[in-house]
C-alpha positions as CSV (number, residue, x, y, z in Angstrom):
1,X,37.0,145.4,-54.8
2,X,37.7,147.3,-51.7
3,X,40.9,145.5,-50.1
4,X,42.7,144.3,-53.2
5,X,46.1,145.1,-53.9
6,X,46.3,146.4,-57.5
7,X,48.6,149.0,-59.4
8,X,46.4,151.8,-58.0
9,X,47.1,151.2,-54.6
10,X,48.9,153.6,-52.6
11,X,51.4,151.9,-50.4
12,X,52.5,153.6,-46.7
13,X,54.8,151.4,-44.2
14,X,57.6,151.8,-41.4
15,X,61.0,151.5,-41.4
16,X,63.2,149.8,-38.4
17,X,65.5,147.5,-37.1
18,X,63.8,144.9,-35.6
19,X,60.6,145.5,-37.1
20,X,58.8,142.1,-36.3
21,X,56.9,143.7,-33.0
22,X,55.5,146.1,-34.6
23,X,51.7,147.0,-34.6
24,X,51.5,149.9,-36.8
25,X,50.5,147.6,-39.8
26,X,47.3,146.3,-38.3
27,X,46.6,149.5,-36.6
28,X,46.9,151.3,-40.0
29,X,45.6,148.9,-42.8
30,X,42.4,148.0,-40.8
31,X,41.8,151.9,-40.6
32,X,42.2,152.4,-44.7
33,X,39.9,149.5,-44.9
34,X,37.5,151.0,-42.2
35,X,37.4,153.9,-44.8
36,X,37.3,152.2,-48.0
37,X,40.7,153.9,-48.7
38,X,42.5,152.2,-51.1
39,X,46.0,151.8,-49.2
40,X,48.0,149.4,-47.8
41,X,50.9,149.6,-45.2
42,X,53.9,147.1,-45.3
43,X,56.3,146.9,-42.3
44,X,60.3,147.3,-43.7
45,X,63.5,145.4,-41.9
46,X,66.0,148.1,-42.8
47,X,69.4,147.6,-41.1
48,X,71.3,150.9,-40.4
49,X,73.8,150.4,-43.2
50,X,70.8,150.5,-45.7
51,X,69.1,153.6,-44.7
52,X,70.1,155.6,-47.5
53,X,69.3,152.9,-50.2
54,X,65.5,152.6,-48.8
55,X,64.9,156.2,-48.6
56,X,65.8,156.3,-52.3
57,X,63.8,153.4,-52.6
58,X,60.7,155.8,-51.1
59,X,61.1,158.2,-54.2
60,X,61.6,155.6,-56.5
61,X,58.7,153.2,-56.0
62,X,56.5,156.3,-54.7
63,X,55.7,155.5,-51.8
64,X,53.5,157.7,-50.2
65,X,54.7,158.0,-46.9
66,X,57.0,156.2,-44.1
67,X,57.0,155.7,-39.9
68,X,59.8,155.4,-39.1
69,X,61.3,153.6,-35.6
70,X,64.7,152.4,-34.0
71,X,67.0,152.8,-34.5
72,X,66.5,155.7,-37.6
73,X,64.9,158.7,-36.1
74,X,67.7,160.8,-36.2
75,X,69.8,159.1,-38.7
76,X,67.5,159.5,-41.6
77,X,66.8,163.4,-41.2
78,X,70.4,163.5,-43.3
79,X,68.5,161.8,-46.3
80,X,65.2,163.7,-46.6
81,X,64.5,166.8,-48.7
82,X,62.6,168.9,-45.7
83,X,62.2,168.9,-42.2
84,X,59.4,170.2,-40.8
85,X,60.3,173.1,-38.0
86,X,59.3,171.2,-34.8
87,X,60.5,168.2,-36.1
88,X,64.0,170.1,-36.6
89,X,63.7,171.2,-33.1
90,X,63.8,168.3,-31.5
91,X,66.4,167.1,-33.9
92,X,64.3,163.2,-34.8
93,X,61.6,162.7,-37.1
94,X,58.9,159.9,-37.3
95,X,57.2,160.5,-40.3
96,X,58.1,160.9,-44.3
97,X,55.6,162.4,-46.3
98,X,56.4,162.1,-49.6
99,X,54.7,164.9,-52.2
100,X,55.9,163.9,-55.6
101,X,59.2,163.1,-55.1
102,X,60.3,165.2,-52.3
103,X,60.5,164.1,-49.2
104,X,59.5,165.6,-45.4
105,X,60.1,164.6,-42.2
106,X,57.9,165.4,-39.4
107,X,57.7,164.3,-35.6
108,X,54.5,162.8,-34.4
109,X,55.8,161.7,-31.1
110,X,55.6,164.9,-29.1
111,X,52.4,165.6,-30.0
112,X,51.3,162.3,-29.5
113,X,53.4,161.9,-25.7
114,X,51.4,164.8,-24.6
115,X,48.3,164.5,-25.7
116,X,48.5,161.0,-23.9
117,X,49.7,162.5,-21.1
118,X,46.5,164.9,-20.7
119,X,44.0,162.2,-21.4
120,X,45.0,160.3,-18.4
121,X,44.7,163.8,-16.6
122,X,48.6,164.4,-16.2
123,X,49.6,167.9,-16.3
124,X,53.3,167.8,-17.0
125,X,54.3,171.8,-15.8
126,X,56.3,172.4,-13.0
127,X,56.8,168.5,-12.4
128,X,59.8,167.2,-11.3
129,X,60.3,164.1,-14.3
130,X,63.0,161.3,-14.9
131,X,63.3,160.2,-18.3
132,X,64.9,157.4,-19.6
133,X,66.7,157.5,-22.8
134,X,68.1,159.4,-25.2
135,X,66.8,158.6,-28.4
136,X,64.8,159.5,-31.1
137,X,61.4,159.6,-28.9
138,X,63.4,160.5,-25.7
139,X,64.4,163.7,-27.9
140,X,60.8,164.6,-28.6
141,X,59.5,164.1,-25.3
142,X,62.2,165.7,-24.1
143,X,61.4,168.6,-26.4
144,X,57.6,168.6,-25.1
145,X,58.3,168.6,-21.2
146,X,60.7,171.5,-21.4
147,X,58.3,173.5,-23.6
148,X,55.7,172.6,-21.2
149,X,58.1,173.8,-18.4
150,X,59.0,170.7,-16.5
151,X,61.7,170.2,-14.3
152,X,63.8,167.4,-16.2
153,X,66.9,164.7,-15.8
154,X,67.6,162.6,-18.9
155,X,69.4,158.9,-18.2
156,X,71.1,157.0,-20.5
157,X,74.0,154.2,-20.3
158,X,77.0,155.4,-20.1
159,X,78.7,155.0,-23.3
160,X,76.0,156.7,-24.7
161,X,75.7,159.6,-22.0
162,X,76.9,162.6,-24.7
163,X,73.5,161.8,-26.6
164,X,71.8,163.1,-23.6
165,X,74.2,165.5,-22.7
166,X,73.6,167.0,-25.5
167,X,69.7,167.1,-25.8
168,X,69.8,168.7,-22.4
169,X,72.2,171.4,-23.8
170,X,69.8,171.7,-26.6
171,X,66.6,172.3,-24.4
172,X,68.3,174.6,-21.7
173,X,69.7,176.7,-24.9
174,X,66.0,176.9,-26.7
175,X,63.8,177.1,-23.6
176,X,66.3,178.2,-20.8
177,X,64.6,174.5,-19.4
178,X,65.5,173.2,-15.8
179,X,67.2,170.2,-17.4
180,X,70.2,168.2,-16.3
181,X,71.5,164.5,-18.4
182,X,72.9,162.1,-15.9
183,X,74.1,157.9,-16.2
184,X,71.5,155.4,-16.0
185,X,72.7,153.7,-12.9
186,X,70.3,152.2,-9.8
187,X,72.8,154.6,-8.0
188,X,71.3,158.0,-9.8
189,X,67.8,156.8,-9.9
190,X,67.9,155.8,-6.5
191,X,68.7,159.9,-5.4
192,X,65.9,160.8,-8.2
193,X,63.2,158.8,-7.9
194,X,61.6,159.1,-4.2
195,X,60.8,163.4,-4.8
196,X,60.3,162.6,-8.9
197,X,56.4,162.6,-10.2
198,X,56.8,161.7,-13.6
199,X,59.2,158.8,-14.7
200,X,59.0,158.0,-18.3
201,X,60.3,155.4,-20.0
202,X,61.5,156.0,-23.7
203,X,64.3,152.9,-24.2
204,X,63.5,149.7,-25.6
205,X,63.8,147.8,-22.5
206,X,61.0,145.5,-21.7
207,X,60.2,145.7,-25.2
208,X,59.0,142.1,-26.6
209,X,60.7,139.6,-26.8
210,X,62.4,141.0,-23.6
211,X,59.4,140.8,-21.8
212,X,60.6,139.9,-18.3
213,X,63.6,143.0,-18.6
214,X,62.3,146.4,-17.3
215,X,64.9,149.5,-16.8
216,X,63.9,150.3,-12.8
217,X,63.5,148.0,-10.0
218,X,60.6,147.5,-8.5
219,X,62.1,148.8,-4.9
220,X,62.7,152.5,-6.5
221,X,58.8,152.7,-7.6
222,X,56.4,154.4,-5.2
223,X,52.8,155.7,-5.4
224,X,53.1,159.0,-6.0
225,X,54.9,158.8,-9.1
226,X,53.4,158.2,-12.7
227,X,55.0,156.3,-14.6
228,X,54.7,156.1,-18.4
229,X,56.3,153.4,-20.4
230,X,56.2,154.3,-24.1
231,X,56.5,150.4,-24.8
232,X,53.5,149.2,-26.2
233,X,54.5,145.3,-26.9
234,X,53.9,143.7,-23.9
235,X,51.4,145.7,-22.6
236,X,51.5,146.0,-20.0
237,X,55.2,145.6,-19.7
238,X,56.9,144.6,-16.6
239,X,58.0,148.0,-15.4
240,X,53.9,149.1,-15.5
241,X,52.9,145.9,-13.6
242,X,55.5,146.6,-10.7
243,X,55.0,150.4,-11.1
244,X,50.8,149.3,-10.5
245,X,51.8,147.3,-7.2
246,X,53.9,150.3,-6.0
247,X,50.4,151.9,-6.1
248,X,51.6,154.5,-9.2
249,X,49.6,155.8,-11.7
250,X,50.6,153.8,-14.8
251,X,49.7,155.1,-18.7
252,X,51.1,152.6,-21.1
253,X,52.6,152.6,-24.9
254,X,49.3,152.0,-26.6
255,X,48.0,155.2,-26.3
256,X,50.9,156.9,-27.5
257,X,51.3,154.8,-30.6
258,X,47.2,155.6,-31.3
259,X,48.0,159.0,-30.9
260,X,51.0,159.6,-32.7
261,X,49.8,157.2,-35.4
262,X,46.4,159.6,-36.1
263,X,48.7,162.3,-37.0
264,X,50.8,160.5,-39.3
265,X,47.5,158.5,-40.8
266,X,45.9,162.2,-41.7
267,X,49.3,163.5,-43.0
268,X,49.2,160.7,-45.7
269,X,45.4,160.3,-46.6
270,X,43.9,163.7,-45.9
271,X,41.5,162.1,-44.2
272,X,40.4,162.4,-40.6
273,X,42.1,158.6,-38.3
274,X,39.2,156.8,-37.0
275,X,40.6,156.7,-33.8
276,X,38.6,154.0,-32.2
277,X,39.5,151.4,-34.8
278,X,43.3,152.1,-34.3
279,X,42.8,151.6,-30.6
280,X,40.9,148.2,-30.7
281,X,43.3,147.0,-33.8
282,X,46.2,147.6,-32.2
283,X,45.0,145.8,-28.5
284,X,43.3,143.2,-31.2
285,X,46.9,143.0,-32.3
286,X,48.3,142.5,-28.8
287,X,46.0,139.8,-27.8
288,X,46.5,137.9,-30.8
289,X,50.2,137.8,-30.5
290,X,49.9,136.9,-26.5
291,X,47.9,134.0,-28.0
């Protein structure tokens, strides 16, 4: 019977630390269901010290494929078999595909960022853009705003500057990008903000249970910017609602995780994502959990 776990089923998931938040496993299981596929997708609390014992675990129990979230992105490139080329590029994967035993990493993010981007009729060349972070997504949107020619500043705490020191280093050496990596201070965003039109958020602040946190005050947004917030639990999350007031244009996390979540969906099944169901499982998913 469609929907019952048996020894045939094929079994997908995500990987992360916390992992509680997460949506994926809604999004994705109601979308095998939608197409009487006979999957299922578990959500896996994997600590950083035990990342090397659950991707074995991957080729061991055959598991089909993996998202994969913080704090692993880069991390776990070191364990898989293949990386695919843009994925190496941008030096953080989000995706395990596992064919027999051997194991590839993809990115799904920078696909995913931009297409989002486009939907809500953002065009992302040229732009001057602040981005926050410099993690695993802040590396492939980073990647995907220098290819698309975008004038860029990476922020990130201080103790943790040299991470995006060194993606800027990385784009201005593949793409000759207009990219500098500054400290995430009120000081710095204070000088970038008023001329910036893009500010993106790729950190974890805001993210739930942190609901009331949000990485720029409210006096530093304006209405000319557009402000993305890859956060997608709350949603919207307080550095959206304050961004909305300011009179910006505001795209929220959602989105991205639909989008990004398609790509990894067909890489698994061969089948094409019904799209819509992600959408309305994962704000299902949202409303449910604000409940």
């Amino acid at each position: 019977m469609r929907g019952t776990i048996t020894g045939k089923t094929i079994v997908c998931g995500i990987i992360g630390d916390p992992i509680g938040h997460s949506l994926s496993p809604i999004m994705h299981n109601r979308s095998f269901k939608k197409l009487g596929l006979g999957y299922v997708y578990v959500p896996f609390r994997v600590r950083s010290g035990d990342l090397k014992k659950a991707v074995e675990g991957i080729r061991g129990m055959g598991v089909r494929g993996l998202n994969v979230t913080i704090p692993h992105k880069v991390a776990v490139m070191q364990f898989l078999d293949r990386i695919d080329p843009l994925a190496e590029e941008i030096g953080a994967i989000n995706t395990i595909v596992n064919d027999g035993g051997i194991l590839t990493g993809y990115n799904t993010d920078a696909t995913g960022f931009l297409q989002t981007l486009r939907d809500n009729g953002v065009q992302p060349s040229g732009k001057k853009v602040v981005l926050l972070g410099a993690g695993g997504a802040a590396r492939a949107i980073g990647n995907v705003l220098a290819q698309e020619n975008a004038r860029l500043t990476i922020f990130n705490r201080l103790q943790q500057l040299s991470w995006a020191e060194d993606i800027a280093y990385r784009l201005a050496r593949c793409y000759g990008a207009d990219v500098k990596a500054v400290e995430l201070s009120r000081e710095n965003l204070q000088k970038a903000l008023p001329d910036a039109e893009i500010l993106v958020n790729a950190t974890s602040v805001g993210m739930h249970p942190a609901d009331d946190q949000t990485p720029v005050n409210a006096d530093l947004l304006h209405a000319h910017l557009t402000v993305f917030d890859i956060v997608y639990n709350p949603s919207p999350t307080r550095l959206l609602k304050e961004a909305g007031l300011a009179g910006a244009k505001t795209i929220g996390g959602v989105e991205m995780l639909v989008s990004q979540g398609a790509i990894s969906f067909e890489k698994w099944t061969g089948h094409a994502a019904p799209v819509d169901i992600m959408l309305r499982s994962v704000l299902s998913g949202l409303h449910t959990h604000e409940d």
